[in-house]
C-alpha positions as CSV (number, residue, x, y, z in Angstrom):
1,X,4.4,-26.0,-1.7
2,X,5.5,-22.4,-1.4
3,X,9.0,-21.5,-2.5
4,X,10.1,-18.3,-1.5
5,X,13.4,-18.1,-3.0
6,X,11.9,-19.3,-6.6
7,X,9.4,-16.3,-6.1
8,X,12.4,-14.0,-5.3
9,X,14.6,-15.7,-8.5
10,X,11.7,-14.7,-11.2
11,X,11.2,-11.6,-9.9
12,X,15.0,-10.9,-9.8
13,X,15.2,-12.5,-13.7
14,X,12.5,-10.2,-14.8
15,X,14.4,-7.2,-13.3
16,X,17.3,-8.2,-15.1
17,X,15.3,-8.3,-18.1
18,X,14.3,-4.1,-17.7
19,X,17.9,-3.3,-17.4
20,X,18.6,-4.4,-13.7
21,X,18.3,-2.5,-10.1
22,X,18.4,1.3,-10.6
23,X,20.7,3.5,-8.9
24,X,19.4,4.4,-5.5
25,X,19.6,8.1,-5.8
26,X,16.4,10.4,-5.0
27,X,16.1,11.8,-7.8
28,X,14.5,8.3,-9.5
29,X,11.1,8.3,-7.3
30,X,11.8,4.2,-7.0
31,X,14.5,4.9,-4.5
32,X,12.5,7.8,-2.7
33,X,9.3,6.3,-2.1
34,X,11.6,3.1,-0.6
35,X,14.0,4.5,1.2
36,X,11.4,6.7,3.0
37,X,9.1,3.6,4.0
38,X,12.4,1.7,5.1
39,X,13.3,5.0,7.1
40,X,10.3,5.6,8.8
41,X,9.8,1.7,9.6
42,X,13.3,1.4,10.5
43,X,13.2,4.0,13.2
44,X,9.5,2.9,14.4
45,X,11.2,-0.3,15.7
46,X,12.9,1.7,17.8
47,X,10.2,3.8,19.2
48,X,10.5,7.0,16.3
49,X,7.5,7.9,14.8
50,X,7.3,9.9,11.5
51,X,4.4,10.2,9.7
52,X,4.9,10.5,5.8
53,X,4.2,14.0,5.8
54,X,6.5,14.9,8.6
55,X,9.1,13.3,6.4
56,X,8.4,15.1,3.6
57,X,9.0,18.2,5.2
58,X,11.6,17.3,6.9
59,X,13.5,16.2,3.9
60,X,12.1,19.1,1.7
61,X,13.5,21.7,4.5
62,X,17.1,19.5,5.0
63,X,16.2,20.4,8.7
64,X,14.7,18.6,11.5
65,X,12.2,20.4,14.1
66,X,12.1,18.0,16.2
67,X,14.7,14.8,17.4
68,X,12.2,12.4,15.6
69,X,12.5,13.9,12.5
70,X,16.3,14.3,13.2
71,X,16.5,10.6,14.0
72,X,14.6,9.9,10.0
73,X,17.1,12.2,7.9
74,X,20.3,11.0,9.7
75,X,18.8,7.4,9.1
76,X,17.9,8.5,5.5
77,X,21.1,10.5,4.5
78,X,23.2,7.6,5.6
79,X,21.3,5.0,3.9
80,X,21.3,6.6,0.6
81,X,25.1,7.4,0.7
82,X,25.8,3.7,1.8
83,X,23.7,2.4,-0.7
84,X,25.5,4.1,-3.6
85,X,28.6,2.8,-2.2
86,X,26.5,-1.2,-1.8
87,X,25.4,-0.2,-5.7
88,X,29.3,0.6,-6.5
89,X,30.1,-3.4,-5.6
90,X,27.6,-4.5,-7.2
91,X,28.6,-2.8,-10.4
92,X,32.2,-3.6,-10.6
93,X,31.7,-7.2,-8.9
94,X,34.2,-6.0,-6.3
95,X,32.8,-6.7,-2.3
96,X,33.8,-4.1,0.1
97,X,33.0,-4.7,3.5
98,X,34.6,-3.4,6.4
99,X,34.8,-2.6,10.3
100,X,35.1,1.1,9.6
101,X,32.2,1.0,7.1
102,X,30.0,-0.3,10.0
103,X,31.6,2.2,12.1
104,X,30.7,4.9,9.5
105,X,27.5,3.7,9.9
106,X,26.5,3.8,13.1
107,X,27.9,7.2,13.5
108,X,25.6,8.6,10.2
109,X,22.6,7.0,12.4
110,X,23.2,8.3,16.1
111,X,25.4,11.2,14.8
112,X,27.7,10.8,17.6
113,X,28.9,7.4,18.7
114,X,30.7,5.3,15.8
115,X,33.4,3.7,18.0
116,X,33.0,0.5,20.0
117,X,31.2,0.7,24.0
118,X,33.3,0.8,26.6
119,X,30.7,-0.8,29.1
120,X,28.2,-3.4,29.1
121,X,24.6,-3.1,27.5
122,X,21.8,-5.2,27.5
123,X,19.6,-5.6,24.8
124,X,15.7,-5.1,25.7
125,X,13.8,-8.3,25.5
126,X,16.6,-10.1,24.7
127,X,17.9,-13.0,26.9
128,X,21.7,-13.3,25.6
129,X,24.1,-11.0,27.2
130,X,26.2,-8.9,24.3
131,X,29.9,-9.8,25.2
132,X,32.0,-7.6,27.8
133,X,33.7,-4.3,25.7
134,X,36.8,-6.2,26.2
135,X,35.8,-8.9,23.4
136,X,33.5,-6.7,21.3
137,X,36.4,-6.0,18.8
138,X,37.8,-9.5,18.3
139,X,33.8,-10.2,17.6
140,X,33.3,-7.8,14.9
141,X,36.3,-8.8,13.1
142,X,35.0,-12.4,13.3
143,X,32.1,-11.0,12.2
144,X,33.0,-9.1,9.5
145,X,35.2,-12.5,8.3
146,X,32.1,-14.3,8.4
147,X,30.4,-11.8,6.5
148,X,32.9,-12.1,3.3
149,X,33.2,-15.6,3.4
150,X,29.8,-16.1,3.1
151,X,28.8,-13.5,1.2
152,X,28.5,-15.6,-2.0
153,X,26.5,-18.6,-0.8
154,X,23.8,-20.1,-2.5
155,X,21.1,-19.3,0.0
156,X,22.0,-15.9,0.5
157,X,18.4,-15.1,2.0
158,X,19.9,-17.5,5.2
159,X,23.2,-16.0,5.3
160,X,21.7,-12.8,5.4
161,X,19.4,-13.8,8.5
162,X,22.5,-15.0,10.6
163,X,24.5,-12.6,10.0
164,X,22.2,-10.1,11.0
165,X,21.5,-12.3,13.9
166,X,24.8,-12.2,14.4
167,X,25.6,-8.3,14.3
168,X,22.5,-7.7,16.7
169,X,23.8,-10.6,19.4
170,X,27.1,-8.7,19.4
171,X,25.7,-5.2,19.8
172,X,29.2,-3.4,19.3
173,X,28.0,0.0,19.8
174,X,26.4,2.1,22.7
175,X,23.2,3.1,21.1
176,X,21.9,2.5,17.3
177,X,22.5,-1.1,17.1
178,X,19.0,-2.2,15.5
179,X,19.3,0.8,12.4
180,X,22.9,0.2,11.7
181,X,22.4,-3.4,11.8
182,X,19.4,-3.1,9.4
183,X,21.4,-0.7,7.1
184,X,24.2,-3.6,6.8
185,X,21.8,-5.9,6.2
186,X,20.7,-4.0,2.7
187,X,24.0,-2.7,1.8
188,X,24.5,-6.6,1.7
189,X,21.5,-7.1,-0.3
190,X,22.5,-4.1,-2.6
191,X,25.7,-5.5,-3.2
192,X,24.4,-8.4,-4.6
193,X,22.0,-6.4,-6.7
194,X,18.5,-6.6,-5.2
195,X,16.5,-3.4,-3.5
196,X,16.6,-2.7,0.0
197,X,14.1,-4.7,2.6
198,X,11.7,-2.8,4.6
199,X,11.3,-4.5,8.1
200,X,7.9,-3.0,9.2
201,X,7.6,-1.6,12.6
202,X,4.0,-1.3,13.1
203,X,3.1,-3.3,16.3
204,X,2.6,-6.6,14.9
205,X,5.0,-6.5,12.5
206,X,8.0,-5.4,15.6
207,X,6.8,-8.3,17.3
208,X,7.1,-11.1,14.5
209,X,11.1,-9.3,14.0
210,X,11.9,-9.3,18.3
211,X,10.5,-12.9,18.4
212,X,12.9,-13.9,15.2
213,X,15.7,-12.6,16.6
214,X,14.7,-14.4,20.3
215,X,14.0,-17.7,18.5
216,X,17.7,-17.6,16.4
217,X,20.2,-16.1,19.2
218,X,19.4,-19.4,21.4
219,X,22.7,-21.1,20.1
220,X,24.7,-17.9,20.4
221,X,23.9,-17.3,24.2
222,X,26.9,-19.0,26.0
223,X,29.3,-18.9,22.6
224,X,28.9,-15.5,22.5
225,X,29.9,-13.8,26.3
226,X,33.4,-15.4,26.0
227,X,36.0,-14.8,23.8
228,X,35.3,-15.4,19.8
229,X,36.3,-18.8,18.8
230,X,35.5,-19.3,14.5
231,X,34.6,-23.1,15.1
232,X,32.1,-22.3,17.7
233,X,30.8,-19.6,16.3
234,X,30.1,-21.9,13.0
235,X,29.1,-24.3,14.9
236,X,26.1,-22.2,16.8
237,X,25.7,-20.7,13.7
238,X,24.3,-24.4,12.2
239,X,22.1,-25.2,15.4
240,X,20.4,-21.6,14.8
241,X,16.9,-21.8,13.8
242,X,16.8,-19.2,11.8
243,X,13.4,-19.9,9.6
244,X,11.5,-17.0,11.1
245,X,13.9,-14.7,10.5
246,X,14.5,-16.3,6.7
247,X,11.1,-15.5,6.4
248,X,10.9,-12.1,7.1
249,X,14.1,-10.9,5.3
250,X,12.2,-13.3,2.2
251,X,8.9,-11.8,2.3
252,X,10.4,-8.6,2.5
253,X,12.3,-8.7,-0.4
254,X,9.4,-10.1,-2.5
255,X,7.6,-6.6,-1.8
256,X,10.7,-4.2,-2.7
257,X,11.1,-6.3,-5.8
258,X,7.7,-5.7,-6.3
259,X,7.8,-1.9,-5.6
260,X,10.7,-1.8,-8.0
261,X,9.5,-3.8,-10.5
262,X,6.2,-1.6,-10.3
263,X,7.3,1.7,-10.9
264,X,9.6,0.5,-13.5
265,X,6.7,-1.4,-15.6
266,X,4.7,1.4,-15.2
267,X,7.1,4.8,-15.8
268,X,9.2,3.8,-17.9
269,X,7.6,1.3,-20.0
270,X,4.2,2.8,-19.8
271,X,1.9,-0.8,-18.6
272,X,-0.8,0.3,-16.4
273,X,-1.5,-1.5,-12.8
274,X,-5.5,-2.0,-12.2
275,X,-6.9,-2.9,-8.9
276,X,-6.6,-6.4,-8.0
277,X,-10.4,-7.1,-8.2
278,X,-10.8,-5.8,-11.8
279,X,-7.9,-8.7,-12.3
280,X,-9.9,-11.2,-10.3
281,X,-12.5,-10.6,-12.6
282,X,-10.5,-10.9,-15.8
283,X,-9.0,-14.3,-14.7
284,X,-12.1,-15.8,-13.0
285,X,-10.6,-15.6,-9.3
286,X,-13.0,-14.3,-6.5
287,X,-11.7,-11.3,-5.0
288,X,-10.8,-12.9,-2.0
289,X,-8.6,-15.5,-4.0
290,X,-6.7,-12.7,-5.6
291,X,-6.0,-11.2,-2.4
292,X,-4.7,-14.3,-1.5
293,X,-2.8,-14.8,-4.1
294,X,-1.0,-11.5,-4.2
295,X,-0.3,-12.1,0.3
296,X,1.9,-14.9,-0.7
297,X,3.4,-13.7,-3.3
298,X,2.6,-15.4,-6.8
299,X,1.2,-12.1,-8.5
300,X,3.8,-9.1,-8.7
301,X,1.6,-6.2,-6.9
302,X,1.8,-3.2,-5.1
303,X,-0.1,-1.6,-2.2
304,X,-2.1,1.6,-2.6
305,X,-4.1,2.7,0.2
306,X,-5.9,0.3,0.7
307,X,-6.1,-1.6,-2.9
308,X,-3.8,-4.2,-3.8
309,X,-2.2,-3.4,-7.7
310,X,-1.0,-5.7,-10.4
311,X,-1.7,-7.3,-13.9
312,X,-2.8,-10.3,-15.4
313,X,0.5,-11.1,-16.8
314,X,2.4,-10.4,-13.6
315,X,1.9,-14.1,-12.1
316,X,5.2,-15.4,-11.8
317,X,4.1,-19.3,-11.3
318,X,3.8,-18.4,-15.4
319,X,7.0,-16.2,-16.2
320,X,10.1,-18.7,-17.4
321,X,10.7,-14.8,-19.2
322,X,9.4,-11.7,-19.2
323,X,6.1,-12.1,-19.8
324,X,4.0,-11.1,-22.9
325,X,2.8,-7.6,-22.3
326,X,5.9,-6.3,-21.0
327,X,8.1,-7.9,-24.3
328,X,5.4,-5.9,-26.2
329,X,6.2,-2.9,-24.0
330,X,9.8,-3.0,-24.1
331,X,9.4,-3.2,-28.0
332,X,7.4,-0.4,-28.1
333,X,9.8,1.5,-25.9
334,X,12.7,0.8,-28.1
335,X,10.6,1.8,-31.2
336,X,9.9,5.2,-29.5
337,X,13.0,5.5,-28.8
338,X,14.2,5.2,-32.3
339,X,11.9,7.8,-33.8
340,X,10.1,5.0,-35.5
């Protein structure tokens, strides 16, 4: 049976083999090519489209023509400058997490709001009713409590889920809800050291994510319009199914890992990705077995075009360490490093 978090553990161990997560600055084209797919999807869930090339010129000029565009570079600029401060706790083991960081947030991705409504909103699609303005701060401090109490628990993939869940069922702010509660959800992720998820938000994709989030607010529905109460909250918090939800923050994660762990196998230690059928061949799989095999996430592999990428020593059923071509790699690395 299919274990997503022992998928997610080998890829994190091999990571920490390289040298660990990079720092999410632009200038490393890890963090570019990510945080532009996590922009662009981000927004589409929301009804912005950007093509690649419109955000490439966008962020080439530093000025938007148009409010999509302006939409992606606010979304961008304050992902990036959150995630450095997400990369900060995870290098000094410190956890900083905060009302006014969410607030900071919010206002980075509408560039206006940033303080709490003042009136009701409904959510679209959604059949729980955010509480009244009245409650909404006493719920994001409960929130925020939850947050750093269970910000160190074993199956952080879950806790992650809820409390994004959570955030989205309390919908503090008058517009921007869905990208600044995205944004949290990988500044938690980046705290603990892993890459940020992209959430896709082609069609199919936005569907799979509205449904999650319809399936895991059913417990919340009546706790949530009255005042915040920790014990019901927990308790509505253990009826939620949250498994669709856990699955799309896991696969997620499997494919920035991947995206990571791709550009740092290749760049910097020089080991070459070949098309997943030349692979199939090399290992006796039929092409469509490969395929399938990369989908649920056994091979390490990235997507070009079209073409699925990845190695025959990047299946991580086989990795208890770093497997044999990339100790070679890193050994040769090291050597020309050295001069020798």
């Amino acid at each position: 049976m299919r274990n997503t978090q022992e998928l997610i553990d080998r890829r994190r161990k091999l990571l920490e083999s390289l040298g660990g997560l990079s720092e999410p600055i632009v200038r490393n084209e890890e963090w570019l090519y990510l945080l532009g797919e996590e922009t662009r999807n981000s927004i589409l869930i929301e009804g912005y489209f950007v093509s690649e090339e419109e955000f490439e010129k966008a962020l080439k000029a530093g000025k938007p023509e148009t409010r999509n565009m302006e939409v992606a570079l606010n979304y961008f600029k304050t992902a990036l400058f959150v995630y450095g401060l997400a990369y900060e706790n995870f290098k000094s083991g410190e956890f900083l997490f905060s009302e006014s960081l969410i607030k900071q947030i919010n206002k980075g991705v509408t560039g206006e709001f940033g303080d709490y409504r003042r009136g009701d909103i409904a959510i679209l699609r959604a059949k729980i009713s955010p509480p009244s303005p009245f409650h909404v701060p006493d719920w994001m401090r409960l929130y925020v409590e939850w947050v750093r109490e269970h910000f160190g628990d074993g199956d952080f993939t879950e806790s992650l889920a809820k409390g994004h869940v959570l955030f989205e069922c309390i919908h503090p702010f008058p517009d921007g809800n869905g990208r600044t509660g995205r944004i949290i959800l990988n500044y938690l992720l980046l705290s603990k050291g892993f890459p940020p998820v992209v959430i896709k938000g082609d069609k199919e994709s936005r569907e799979k994510y509205i449904r999650a989030l319809q399936i895991a607010e059913e417990p919340l529905r009546e706790v949530i319009e009255g005042r915040p109460g920790k014990e019901r909250l927990e308790k509505a918090l253990g009826e939620m199914d949250i498994r669709l939800m856990k699955e799309i923050v896991g696969e997620s994660l499997i494919r920035s890992l991947d995206i990571i762990l791709a550009f740092t196998l290749e760049r910097k230690l020089g080991i070459a990705l070949k098309p997943s059928s030349e692979v199939a061949k090399e290992l006796g799989y039929s092409p469509d077995s490969i395929r399938e095999l990369v989908r649920r996430g056994y091979f390490i592999a990235v997507k070009r075009g079209k073409t699925w990428f990845t190695s025959p020593e990047l299946d991580v059923r086989k990795m208890e360490e770093a497997p044999g071509a990339v100790r070679k790699a890193r050994k040769r690395h090291r050597n020309n490093l050295m001069g020798r």
